[in-house]
C-alpha positions in Angstrom: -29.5 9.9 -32.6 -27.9 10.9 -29.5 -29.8 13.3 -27.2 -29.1 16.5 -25.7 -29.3 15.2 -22.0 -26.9 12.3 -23.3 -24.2 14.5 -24.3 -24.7 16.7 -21.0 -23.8 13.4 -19.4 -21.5 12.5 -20.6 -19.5 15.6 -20.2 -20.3 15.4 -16.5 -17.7 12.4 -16.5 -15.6 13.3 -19.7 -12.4 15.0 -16.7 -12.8 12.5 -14.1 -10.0 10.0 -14.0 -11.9 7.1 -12.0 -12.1 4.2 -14.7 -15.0 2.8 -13.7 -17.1 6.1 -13.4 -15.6 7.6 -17.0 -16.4 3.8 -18.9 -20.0 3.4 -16.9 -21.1 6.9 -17.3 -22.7 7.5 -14.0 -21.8 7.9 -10.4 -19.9 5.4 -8.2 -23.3 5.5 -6.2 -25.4 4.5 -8.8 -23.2 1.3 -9.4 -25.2 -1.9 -10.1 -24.6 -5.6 -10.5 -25.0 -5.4 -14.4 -22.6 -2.5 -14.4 -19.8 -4.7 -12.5 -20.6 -7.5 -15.0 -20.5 -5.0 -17.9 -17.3 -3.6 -16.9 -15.9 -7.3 -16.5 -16.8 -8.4 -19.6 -15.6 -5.3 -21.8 -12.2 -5.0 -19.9 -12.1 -8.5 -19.9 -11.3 -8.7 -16.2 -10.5 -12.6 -15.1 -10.1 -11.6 -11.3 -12.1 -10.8 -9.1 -11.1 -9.6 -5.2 -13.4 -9.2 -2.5 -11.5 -6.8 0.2 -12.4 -6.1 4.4 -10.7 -4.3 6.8 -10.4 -6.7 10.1 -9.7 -5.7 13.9 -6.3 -5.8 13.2 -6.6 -2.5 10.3 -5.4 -4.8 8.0 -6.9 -5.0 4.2 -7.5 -8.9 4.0 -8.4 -10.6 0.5 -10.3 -13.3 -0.6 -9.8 -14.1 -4.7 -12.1 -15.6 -7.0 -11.1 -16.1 -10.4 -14.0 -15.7 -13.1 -15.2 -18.5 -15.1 -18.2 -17.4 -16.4 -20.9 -15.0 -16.6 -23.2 -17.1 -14.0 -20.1 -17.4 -11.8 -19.6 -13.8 -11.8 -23.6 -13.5 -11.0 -23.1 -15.7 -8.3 -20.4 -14.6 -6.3 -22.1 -10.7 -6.7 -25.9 -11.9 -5.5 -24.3 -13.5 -2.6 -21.2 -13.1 -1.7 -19.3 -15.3 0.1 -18.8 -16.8 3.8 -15.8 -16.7 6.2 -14.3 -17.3 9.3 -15.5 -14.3 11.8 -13.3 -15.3 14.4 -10.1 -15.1 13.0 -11.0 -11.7 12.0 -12.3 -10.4 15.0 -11.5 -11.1 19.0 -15.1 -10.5 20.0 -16.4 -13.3 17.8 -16.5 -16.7 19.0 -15.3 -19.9 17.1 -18.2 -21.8 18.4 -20.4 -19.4 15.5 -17.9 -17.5 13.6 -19.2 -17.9 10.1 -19.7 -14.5 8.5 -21.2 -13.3 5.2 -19.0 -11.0 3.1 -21.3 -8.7 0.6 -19.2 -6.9 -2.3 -20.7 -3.1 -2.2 -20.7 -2.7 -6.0 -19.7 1.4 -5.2 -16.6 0.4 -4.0 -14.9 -1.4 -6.8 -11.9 -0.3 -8.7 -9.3 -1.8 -11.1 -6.1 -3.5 -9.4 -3.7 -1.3 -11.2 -0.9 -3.5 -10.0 -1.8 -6.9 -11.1 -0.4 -8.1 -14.5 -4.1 -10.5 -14.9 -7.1 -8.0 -15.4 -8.3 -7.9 -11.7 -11.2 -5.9 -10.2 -11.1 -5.5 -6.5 -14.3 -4.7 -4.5 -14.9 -3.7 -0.5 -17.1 -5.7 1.5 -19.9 -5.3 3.8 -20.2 -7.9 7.0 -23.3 -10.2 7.5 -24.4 -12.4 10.3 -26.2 -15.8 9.9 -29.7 -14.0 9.7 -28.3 -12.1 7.2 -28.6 -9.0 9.1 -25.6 -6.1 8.9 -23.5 -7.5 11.7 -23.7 -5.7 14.6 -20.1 -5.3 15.5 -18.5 -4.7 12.0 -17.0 -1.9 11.4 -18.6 -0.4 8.2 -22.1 -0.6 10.3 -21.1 0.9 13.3 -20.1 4.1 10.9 -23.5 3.6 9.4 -25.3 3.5 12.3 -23.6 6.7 13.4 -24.4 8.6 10.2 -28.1 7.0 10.1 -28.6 8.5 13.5 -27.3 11.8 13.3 -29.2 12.2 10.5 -32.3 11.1 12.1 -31.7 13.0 15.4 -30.7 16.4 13.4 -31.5 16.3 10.2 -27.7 17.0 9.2 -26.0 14.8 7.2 -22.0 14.6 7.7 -18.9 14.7 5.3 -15.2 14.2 6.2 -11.7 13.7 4.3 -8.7 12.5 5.9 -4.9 14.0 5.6 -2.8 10.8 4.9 0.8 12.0 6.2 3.1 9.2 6.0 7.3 9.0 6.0 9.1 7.4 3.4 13.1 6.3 3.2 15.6 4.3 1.5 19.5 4.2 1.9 21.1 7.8 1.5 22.6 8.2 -1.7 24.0 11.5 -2.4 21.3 13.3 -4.0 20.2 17.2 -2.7 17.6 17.0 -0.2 15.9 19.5 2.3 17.1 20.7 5.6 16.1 18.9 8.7 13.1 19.8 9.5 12.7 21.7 6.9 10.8 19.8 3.9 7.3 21.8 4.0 6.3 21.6 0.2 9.9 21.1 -1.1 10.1 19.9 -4.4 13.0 17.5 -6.2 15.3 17.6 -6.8 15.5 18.5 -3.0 13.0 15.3 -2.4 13.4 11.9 -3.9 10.6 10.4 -3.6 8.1 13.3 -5.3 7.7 10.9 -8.2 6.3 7.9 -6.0 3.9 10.5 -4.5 2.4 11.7 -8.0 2.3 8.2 -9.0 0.1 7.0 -6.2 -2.3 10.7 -6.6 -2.6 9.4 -9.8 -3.8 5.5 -8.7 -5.7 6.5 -6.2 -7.9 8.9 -8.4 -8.1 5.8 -11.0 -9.2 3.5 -8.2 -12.5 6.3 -7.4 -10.3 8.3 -4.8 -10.9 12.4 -4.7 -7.9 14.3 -4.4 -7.6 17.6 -3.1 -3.5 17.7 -3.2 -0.2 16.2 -2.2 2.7 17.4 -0.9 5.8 17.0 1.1 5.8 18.1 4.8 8.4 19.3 7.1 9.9 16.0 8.3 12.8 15.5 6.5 16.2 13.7 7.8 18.9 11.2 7.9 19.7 8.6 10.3 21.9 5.9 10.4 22.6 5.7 7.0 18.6 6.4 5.5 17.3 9.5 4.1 13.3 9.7 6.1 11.4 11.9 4.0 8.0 13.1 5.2 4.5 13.3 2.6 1.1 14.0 3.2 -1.9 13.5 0.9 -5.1 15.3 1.5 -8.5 14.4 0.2 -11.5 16.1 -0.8 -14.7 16.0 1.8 -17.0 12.9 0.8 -19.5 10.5 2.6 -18.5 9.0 6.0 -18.3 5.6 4.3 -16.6 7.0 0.9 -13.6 8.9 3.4 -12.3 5.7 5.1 -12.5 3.7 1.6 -10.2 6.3 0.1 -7.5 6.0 2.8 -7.4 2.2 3.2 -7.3 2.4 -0.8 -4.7 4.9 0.0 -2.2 3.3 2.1 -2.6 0.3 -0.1 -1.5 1.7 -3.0 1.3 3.6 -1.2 2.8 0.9 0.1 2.3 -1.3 -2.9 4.3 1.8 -4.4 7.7 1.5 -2.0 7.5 -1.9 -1.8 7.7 -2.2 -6.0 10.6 0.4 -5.2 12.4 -1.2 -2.5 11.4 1.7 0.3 10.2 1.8 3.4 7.0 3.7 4.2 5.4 4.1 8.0 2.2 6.3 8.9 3.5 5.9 12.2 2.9 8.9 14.6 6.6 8.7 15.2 10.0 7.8 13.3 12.6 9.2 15.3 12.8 10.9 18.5 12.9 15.5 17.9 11.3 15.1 14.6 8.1 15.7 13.3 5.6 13.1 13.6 2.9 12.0 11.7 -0.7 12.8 12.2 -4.0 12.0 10.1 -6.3 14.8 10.5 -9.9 14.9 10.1 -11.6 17.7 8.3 -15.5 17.6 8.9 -18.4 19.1 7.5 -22.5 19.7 8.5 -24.8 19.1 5.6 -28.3 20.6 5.3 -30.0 20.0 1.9 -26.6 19.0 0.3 -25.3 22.8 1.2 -22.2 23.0 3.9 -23.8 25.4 6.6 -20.3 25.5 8.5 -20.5 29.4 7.8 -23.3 31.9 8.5 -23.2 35.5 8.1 -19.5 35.4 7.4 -18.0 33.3 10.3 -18.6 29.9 12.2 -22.0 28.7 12.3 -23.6 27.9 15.7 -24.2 24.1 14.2 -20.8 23.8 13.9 -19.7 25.3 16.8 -22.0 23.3 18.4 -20.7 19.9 16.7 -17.2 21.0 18.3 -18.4 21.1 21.6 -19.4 17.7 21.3 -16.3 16.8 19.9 -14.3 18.0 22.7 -16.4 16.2 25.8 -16.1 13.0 24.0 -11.9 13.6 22.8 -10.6 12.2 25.2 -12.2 8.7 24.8 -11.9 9.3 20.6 -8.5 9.0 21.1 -9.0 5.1 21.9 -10.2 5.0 18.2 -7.5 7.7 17.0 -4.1 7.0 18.7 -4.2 3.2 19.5 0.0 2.0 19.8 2.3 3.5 22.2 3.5 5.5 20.0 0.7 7.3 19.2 2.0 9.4 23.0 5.0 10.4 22.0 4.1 12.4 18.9 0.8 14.1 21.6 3.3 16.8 23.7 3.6 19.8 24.0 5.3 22.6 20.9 5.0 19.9 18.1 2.1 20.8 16.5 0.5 18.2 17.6 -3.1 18.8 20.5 -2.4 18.2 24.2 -5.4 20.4 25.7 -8.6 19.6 25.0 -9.5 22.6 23.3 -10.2 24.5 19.7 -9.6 27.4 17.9 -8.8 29.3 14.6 -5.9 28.6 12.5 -4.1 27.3 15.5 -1.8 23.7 14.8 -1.6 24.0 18.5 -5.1 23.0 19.4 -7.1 19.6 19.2 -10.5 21.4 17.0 -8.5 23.8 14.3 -10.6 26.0 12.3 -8.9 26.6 9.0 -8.3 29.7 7.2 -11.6 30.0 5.0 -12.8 31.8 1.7 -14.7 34.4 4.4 -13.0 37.8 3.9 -15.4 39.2 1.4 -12.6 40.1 -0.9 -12.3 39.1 -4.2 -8.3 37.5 -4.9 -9.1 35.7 -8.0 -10.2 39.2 -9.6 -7.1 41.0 -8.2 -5.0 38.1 -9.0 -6.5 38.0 -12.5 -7.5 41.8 -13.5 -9.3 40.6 -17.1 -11.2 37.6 -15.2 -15.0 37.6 -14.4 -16.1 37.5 -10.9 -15.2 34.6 -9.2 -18.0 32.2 -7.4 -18.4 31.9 -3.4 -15.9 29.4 -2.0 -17.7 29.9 1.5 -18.8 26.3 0.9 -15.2 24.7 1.6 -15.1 25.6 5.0 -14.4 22.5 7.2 -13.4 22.0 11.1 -10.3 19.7 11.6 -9.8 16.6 14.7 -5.7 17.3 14.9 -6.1 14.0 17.3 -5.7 10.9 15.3 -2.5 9.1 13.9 -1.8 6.4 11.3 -2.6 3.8 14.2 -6.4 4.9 13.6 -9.2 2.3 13.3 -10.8 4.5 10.4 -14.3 3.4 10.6 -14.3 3.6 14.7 -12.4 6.9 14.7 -15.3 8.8 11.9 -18.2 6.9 13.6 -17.3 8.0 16.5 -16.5 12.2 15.3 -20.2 11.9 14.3 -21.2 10.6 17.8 -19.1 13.7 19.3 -21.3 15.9 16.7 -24.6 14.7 17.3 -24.2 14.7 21.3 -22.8 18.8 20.6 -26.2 19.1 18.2 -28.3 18.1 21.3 -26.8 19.5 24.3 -28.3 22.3 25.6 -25.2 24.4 26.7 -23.0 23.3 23.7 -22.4 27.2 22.7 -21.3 28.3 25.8 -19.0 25.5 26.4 -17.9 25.7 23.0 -16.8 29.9 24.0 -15.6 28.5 27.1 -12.8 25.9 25.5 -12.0 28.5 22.8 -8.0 28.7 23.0 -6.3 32.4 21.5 -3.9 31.7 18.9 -0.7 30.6 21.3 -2.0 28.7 24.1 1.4 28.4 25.3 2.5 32.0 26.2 2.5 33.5 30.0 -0.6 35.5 29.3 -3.1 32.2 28.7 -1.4 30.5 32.1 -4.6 30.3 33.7 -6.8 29.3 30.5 -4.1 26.7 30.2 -4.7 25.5 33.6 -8.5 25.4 33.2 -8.2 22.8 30.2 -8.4 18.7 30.2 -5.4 17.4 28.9 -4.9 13.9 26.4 -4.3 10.9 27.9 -0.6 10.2 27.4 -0.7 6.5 26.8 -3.1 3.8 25.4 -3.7 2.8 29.2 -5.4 6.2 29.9 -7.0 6.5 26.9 -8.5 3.1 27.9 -10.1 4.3 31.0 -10.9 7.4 29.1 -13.3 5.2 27.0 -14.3 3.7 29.6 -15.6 6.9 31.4 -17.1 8.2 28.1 -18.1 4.9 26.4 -21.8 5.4 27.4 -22.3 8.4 24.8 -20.8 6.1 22.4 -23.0 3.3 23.1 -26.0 5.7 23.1 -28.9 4.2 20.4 -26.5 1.0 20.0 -24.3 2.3 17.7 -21.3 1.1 19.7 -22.4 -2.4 20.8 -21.0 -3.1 24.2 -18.8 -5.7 23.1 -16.5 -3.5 20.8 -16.1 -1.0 23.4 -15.0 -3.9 25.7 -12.3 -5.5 23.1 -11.1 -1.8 22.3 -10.0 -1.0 26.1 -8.8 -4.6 26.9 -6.5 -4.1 23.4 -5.1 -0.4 24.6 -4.6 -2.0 28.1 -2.4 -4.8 26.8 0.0 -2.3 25.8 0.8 -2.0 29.6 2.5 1.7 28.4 1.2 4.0 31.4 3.6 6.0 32.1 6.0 5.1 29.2 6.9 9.0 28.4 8.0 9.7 31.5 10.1 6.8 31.5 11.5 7.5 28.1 12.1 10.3 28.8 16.3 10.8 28.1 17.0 7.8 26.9 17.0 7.3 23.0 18.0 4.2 22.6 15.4 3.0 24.6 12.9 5.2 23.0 14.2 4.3 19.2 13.7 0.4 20.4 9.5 1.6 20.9 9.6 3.2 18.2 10.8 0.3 15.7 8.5 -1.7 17.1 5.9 0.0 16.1 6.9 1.2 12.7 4.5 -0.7 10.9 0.9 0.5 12.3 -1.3 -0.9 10.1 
């Protein structure tokens, strides 16, 4: 007989399109080994991919293909070794072996692969078997772990994925330049790619809050460019960088099926929109968002924003890594210059976004027969308008939490946070002097380099950052040798189109 709490279960999973969760019946955190080998053997899954992001951003692979139940046991109690080295700059060849642990949580169905293939994300061990040090899942552990400790808040983020996407110019309607905010076809051509890959994603364990197109839309040279952006819904630190790597993987998996192009790149083409990947954070207590209190902003998280702001500056060495990265940060583009925050400004680098806080009920006027609609004060977030598709994910969220743990602790975090508070156009005549008063961005990976360099002992703080990371970030942003490169853009497209190209394919 099947019990009450069974049934209650079950319907707890009966909407949710993950395909693990909905066959397995319980949360992706609950995952264990006998559940991967369950799923294998009733989907009759042959493959089996192990999957880690390197220092390059870059999904690697390593396939095993299963050939029987103790081989599958196998490769899940241990794992498997490889080369450190050629994964990482910091790691020497003289002891580069690495252990690579599958986190059973993180596995999804290849929905690509014609062979039943299960691909799983991977956690980095050293030859003691200890998390390494330097990976970068564990440095976002060690962030969370900390705050956590230190505060007793807990921290949840999503990502907005914007990305471009073209293909010859054939004919078809399309938006205005500049002009494709939330346009739908047959204005757009590539809606249909974008509901496919919502769709994937939320197979492969992603959460969804929407997608959408956004205002970059244009042609060039022969190629329609039309800009997309998909946003997510607030999870665990670790959870919010799987679902964008799973993300751009799919997406690109996507064009490349269809013969397009796709770039997160922060920029395409110079007097058009770039592309940004904004955080939205949240403060935990108890498993309850305390981001509001008493209708409006909650001194945690204004205090998390201070934090947020002494430390941008270096945060951009995570965020906005290619040289790119400075020619989608100036002024008028919607895109942060001055280290500052405020409400519902696009303008600022810390945006607070328009929340459920007004008291009144619109589902009730909206829908005059409905019952009373629930509190939504729960969905308020703060947004980093920083980052870009060059991001190193797990650096660039390990290192937001740093930012809010230093603002939880500092003494005067309030009244710094009321003293960077920006009015709504930062730009006009009548903020000149609060203008004046602000830090501004570095403008190219060199400065954000020293940047880091200046800041890199908050990050380093309770070894969460090990020395040696922070060291192979700056000498990377150095390399670029791009100080001074908007300046000396500046006029000359073809010149700033040849950057551009270059650097088309971040990641």
């Amino acid at each position: 007989m099947i019990k009450n709490s069974q049934i209650m279960s079950n319907k707890k999973f009966n909407m949710n399109p993950d395909v693990l969760v909905s066959h397995l019946q319980k949360a992706r955190q609950e995952f264990t080994k006998d559940d991967i080998i369950k799923f294998v053997d009733e989907f009759g899954i042959e493959m089996l991919n192990f999957r880690y992001l390197a220092e390059d951003g870059k999904l690697k692979v390593l396939n095993f293909i299963i050939t029987s139940q103790e081989h599958l046991e196998s490769i899940l109690n241990c794992g498997e070794r490889v080369d450190g080295s050629s994964l990482f700059s910091f790691i020497s060849a003289g002891s580069s072996d690495l252990y690579v642990v599958p986190r059973f949580r993180t596995a999804f169905v290849n929905p690509f692969e014609e062979v039943a293939t299960l691909e799983i994300f991977c956690s980095f061990y050293d030859a003691e078997g200890k998390p390494l040090a330097s990976s970068p899942e564990n440095i976002l552990k060690n962030a969370h772990n900390a705050l956590k400790k230190s505060t007793g808040y807990s921290f949840k983020c999503m990502g907005e994925l914007e990305y471009y996407i073209s293909a010859p110019k054939d004919g078809i309607y399309r938006a205005p330049e500049q002009k494709g905010y939330h346009e739908s076809s047959p204005y757009v051509k590539w809606e249909g790619l974008r509901r496919e890959a919502l769709l994937l994603i939320a197979e492969c364990g992603g959460k969804i809050k929407y997608g959408h197109t956004e205002v970059g839309s244009f042609v060039a040279e022969g190629y329609s460019y039309e800009q997309h952006e998909i946003e997510f819904m607030p999870v665990d630190p670790e959870e919010a960088v799987v679902q964008l790597l799973m993300a751009k993987w799919i997406i690109r998996k996507l064009a490349a099926r269809d013969g397009a192009l796709v770039s997160w790149a922060p920029k395409i083409i110079e007097g058009n929109a770039g592309s940004g990947l904004h955080v939205h954070m949240q403060l935990e207590k108890d498993g309850k968002n305390i981001c509001i209190e008493d209708g409006k902003l909650s001194d945690p998280a204004r205090k998390a924003i201070s934090g947020i702001l002494e430390l941008a500056t270096g945060l951009t060495a995570f965020g906005n890594t290619i040289p790119t990265s400075y020619l989608r940060l100036v002024p008028h583009q919607e895109a942060p210059t001055y280290v500052c925050w405020g409400d519902r400004n696009r303008s600022v680098l810390v945006r607070v976004p328009l929340g459920w806080t007004s008291g009144v009920d619109m589902i009730k006027d909206a829908n005059p027969f409905d019952g009373a609609s629930a509190s939504a004060s729960g969905k308020q977030t703060f947004e980093f308008r920083v980052p870009d598709g060059s991001a190193d994910l797990y650096l660039l969220v390990a290192g937001l939490i740093v930012g809010c743990k230093h603002g939880l602790e500092k003494a005067d975090a309030l009244d710094e946070a009321e003293r960077l508070y920006a009015p709504v156009d930062i730009f006009c005549d009548t903020y000149k002097d609060k203008l004046e008063s602000l830090e501004q961005l570095p403008g190219s990976c060199f400065d954000s380099a020293d940047c880091l360099e200046e800041k890199r002992a908050f990050f380093e703080e309770d070894g969460i950052f090990p020395a040696g990371i922070i060291d192979a970030v700056i000498k990377n942003l150095k390399a670029h040798n791009d100080k001074g490169l908007n300046e000396r853009l500046l006029g000359k497209s073809k010149e700033t189109m040849e950057v551009v190209q270059k650097f088309i394919h971040c990641q």
